[in-house]
C-alpha positions in Angstrom: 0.0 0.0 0.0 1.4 3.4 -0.9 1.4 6.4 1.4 -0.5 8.0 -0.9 -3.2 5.4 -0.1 -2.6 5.9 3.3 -3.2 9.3 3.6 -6.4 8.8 1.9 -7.8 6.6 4.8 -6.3 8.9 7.1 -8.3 11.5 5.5 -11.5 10.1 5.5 -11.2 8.9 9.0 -9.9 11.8 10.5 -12.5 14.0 8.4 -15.5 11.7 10.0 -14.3 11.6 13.8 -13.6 15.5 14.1 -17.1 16.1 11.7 -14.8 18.8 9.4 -14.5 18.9 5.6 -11.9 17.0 4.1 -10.2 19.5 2.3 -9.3 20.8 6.2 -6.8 17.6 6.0 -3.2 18.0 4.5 -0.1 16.7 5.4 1.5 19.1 7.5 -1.7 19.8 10.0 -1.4 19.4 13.2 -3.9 17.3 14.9 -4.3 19.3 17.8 -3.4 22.5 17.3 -4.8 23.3 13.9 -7.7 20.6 14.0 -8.8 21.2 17.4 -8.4 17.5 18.3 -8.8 16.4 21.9 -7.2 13.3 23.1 -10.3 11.2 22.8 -10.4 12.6 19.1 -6.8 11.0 18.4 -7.6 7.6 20.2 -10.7 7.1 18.2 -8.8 8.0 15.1 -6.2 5.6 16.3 -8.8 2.7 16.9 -10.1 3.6 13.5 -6.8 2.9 12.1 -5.7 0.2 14.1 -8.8 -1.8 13.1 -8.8 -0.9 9.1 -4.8 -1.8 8.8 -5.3 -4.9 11.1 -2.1 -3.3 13.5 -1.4 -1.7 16.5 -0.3 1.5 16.8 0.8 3.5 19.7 -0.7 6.6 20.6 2.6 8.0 22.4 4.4 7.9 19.2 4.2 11.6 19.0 2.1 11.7 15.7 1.8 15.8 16.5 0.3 15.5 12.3 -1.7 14.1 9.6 2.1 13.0 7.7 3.0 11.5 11.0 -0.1 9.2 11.5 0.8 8.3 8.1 4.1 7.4 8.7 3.2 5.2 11.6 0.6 3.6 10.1 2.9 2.8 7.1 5.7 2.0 9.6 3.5 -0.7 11.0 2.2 -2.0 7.6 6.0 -2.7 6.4 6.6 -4.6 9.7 3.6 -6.9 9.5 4.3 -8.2 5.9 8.0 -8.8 7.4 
């Protein structure tokens, strides 16, 4: 899966938890700061994530953004076809 297809999910998951428009979602946003996440916000996004990739992924990673919830997720991905 490329992180292009990542992102995607990311995007669509993230978009439906915090209830904003899609286009709100880049990269370089910060999940907290700029997309007024709380920590409940993150975890269900997390959960979201964990259960569409089939993986775990840890919350205390510091994904501060959207490119580093990708990274993780893709991070994760690579070591489960290992």
């Amino acid at each position: 899966m490329t992180k292009e297809e990542i992102f995607a999910t990311v995007k669509e998951i993230a978009a439906e938890e915090l209830d904003i428009d899609e286009a709100k979602i880049v990269p370089d946003v910060k999940i907290k700061e700029d997309l007024e996440a709380d920590s409940l916000d993150v975890f269900e996004i997390m959960n979201e994530l964990e259960d569409k990739f089939d993986i775990e992924l840890d919350v205390e990673d510091g994904a501060e953004t959207i490119n580093d919830v990708v990274e993780l997720v893709a991070k994760q991905l690579a070591a489960k076809e290992d």
